[in-house]
Each structure stands twice: as C-alpha cells, then as structure tokens.
N, C-alpha and C positions, 0 to 999 in steps of 0.2 A: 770521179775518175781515179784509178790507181796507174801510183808511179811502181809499173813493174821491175825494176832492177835500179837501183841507186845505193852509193858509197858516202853518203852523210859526215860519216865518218874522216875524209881527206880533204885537205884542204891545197887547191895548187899554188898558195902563197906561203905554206911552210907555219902556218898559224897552227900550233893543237887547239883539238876540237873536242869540245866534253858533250857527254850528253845532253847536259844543261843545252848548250850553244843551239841543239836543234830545234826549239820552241818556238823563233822567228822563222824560221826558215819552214817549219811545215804549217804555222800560223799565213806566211804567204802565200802556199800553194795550197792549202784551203780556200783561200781568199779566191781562187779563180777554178775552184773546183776540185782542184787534185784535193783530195781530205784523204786517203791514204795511200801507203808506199812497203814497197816488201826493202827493206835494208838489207842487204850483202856485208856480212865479212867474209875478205878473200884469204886471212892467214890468221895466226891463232887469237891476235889481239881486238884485229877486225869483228873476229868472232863475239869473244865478248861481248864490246861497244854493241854490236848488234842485238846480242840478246837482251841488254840493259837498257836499250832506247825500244826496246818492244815491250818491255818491265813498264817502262815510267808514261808513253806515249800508246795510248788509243788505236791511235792510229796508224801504229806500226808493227809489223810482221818479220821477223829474222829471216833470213838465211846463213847458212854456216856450211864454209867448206874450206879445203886448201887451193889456192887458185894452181892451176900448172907450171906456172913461172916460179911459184916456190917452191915445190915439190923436189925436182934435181939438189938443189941447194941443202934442204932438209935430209935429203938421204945420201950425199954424200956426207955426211954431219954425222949419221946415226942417229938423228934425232925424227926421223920419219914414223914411227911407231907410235910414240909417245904425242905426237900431234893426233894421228890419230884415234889414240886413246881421248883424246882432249875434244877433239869435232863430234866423234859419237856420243860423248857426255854430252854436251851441249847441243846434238841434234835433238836428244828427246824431250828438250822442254819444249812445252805446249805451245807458246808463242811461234818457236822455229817454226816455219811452214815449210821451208827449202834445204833440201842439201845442194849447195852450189854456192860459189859458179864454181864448177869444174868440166873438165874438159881438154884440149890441146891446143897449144898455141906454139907454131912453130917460128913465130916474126922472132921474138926475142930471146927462145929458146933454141940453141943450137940440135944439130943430130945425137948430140952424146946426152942428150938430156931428154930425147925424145919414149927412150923404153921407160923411166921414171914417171914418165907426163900419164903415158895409156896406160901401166899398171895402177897408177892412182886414180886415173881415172876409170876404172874396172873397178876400183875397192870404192867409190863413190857411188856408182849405178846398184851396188848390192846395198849399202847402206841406204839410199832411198826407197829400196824394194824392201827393204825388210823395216824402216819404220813405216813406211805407209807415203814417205812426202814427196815433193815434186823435186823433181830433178832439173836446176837450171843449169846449162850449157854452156861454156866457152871454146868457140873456134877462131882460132884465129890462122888463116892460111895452111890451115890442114880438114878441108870441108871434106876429102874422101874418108880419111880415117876417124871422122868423128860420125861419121854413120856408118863405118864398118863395125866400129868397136860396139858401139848402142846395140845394133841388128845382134854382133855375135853374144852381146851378155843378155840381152832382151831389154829393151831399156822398160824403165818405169812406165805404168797407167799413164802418169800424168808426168810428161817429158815437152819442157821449155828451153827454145835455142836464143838464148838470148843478144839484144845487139844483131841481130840476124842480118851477117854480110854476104850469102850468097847469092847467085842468079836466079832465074825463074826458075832451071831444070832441079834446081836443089829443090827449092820450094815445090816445088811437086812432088818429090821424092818425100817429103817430110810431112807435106798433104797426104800423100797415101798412107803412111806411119802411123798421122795423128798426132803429131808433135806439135807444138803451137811454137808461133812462131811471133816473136818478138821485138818491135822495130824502134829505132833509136832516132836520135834527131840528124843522122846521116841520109836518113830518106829524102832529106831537105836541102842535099847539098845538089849544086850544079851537076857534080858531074857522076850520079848517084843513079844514070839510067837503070843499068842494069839490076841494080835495087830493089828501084820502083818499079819495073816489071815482074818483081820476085813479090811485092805486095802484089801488085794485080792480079796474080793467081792464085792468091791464098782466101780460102772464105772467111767472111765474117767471126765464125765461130771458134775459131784458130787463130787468133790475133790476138795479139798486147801490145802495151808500149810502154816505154822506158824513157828513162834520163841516161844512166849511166855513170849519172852524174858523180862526179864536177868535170866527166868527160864528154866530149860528142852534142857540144854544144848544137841547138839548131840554128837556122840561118832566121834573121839576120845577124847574130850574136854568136856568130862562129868565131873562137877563140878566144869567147869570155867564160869564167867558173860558170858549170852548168848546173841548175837546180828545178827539183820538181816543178817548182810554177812556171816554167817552160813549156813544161807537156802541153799545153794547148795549140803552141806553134808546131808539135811535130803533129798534134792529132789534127789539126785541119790543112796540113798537107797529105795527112794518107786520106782523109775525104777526100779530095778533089780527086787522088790515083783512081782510088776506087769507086768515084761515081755517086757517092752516097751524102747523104746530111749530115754534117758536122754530129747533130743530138741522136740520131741513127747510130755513127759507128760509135760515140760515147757510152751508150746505151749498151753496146754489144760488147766493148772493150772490159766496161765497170762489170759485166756479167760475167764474162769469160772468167776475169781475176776472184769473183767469190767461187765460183764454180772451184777454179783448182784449188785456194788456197782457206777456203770458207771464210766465214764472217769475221771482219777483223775486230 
C-alpha cells in the first residue's frame, strides 16, 4: 500500500522532527503493509525535509510546493518570487514526484488573500506541466473555483485532489476530467455521508488514499496524531462503500500510486 499524501515532517505535540525520527514510523507502517508514502512539504522548509527523507529512505517520494495559506503571507512580504525560485529548484530533483499540495483554501484564508491563493495556484499547474509531474490538490471550501482554475489553465496529465472533501456531483465532474481522487481517514467519520457517496462513484482506477497525516485521524482514533500505519483502517472502510475485497481495492490503490508516480 501507498500512503498518498502525508506531512512526516509535523508533529502536533510541538516535538522537531528530523529525518532521522522517520525510521520507526515508516518501519511501522511497513509492518502492516503501507511500505511506501509520497511526503509533502507545504512551504519552503517542508520542502526540504521532504526532498531529504526521499534522499535517505526507499521508500519515500517528495512533493514540494507552497501551500495556499502561505502564499498571501509570502507576497505581501515580497518574498513570493524567491520561494518560488526555491520550489522549482527543488521540484526537479528525481525523487520529487509531486508539485503540491497547492490549490485554494478559503477556511483560513480570508477574501484579501484569495487573488494571491489562484495566481499561485496557476504558476503551480504550469510548473507541473512543464516538468512532467503530478499535480496534488488542495481545496479547501472553495470546490467551484478549484475546477474552474484547473479547466481554464488545462490542469496536468496526471492531476490528484487530495483529502477529497466534495460530494458525489463533484466526484463526477472530476471522474469525467480524469483526476484521481484521493481519500482520507474522514471517509470513516459518522457524519461523512456525503463523502462516502462521492467514493461510490468514483471507479477503481481513480482512487488513492492518504493519512494526511498527523491530520484526519480515522475512526476509531479520531483525535490522535495520525500516521501511515493507519491506512489500513481508512482502506477497509472505502471496501465496504464500494463493495469490493479489502486485497481487491489494495491491489488497485498500490497500482493506481506506481502508475502516476512510478517505482519508488
């Protein structure tokens, strides 16, 4: 199994975290199958850490990008250039498979900070179109303008919504795209119908799964640090949605992730 989208890298008890520190931690979600993971950094340092635990570990894959929430911050700074002078260095090492997460998030981003969010997000959809790599997603309560912006730049071959919190009509819309679509241990919560209808219509061959982590813990361990050796509790609640064999959608999940990201 791969852990498609996880932050390794944060710890929600305020402990730093070095590379060294991820040795137990992917030693355990081996131990139950997850053997690799695509690591995210969401801002310059993230980055790094990222590319350096794909350096030292096998079984790790970069991502590198600015997330949206830092974006406004960085350009009212003047320092928004210079980051991304530093994320396209760093996207073309070999390891990096992702430019992401990027994308819009209007929870914690106000409207003044929203033309900053989709211009950076428009200079991330050309950066993954012109090195060749997958573009992962962040939407957070702005699900129309993150497929309007994709549609008007052309989003990438191979375009991941990660954390996927829309409805089913989203999920059809992104089924017809072709975008895969990536689900978190929120699939697992109570009150997550709407969700889990949005898995139900997604096929097999469009699907991932995530941690998040140390966010989006599954159930029954909602609102403990979350970590890849979880993935098993969110992958055999998207079986039951969808009807199928636990070793079925593992089978298709582990495929899906070499397919976009090739061999780790």
């Amino acid at each position: 199994m791969v852990d498609n989208h996880t932050h390794l890298d944060i710890s929600r008890n305020g402990v730093d975290v070095g590379v060294e520190d991820l040795r137990p931690v992917l030693a355990e979600a081996a131990s139950v199958g997850v053997d690799r993971v695509v690591q995210i950094g969401c801002d310059l340092s993230g980055a790094e850490f990222a590319v350096a635990a794909s350096e030292r570990y096998a079984g790790v894959v970069a991502g590198v990008a600015l997330h949206p929430n830092e974006v406004p911050a960085l350009a009212d700074s003047g320092r928004l250039d210079a980051a991304y002078g530093e994320i396209e260095r760093l996207a073309g090492h070999p390891r990096v498979r992702v430019v992401g997460e990027t994308g819009l998030d209007y929870f914690r981003t106000g409207p003044e900070g929203v033309p900053a969010q989709q211009e950076s997000f428009r200079w991330h959809i050309a950066l993954a179109k012109r090195l060749d790599k997958v573009l992962q997603v962040h939407d957070r309560d702005s699900h129309d303008d993150v497929l309007r912006v994709l549609a008007e730049e052309g989003a990438p071959a191979s375009t991941v919504l990660h954390c996927f919190s829309g409805g089913p009509e989203m999920a059809r819309q992104c089924v017809e795209r072709g975008y895969h679509l990536s689900f978190s241990g929120t699939v697992t919560f109570k009150g997550a119908t709407s969700l889990r209808d949005a898995l139900a219509v997604t096929p097999l061959e469009l699907l991932l799964v995530e941690t998040d982590a140390p966010y989006l813990t599954p159930h029954p361990w909602r609102g403990a640090p979350n970590a890849p050796a979880l993935v098993p509790l969110t992958v055999r609640a998207m079986a039951s949605v969808l009807g199928v064999a636990v070793p079925t959608l593992c089978e298709a999940l582990s495929g899906n992730a070499e397919r976009l990201y090739g061999p780790w």
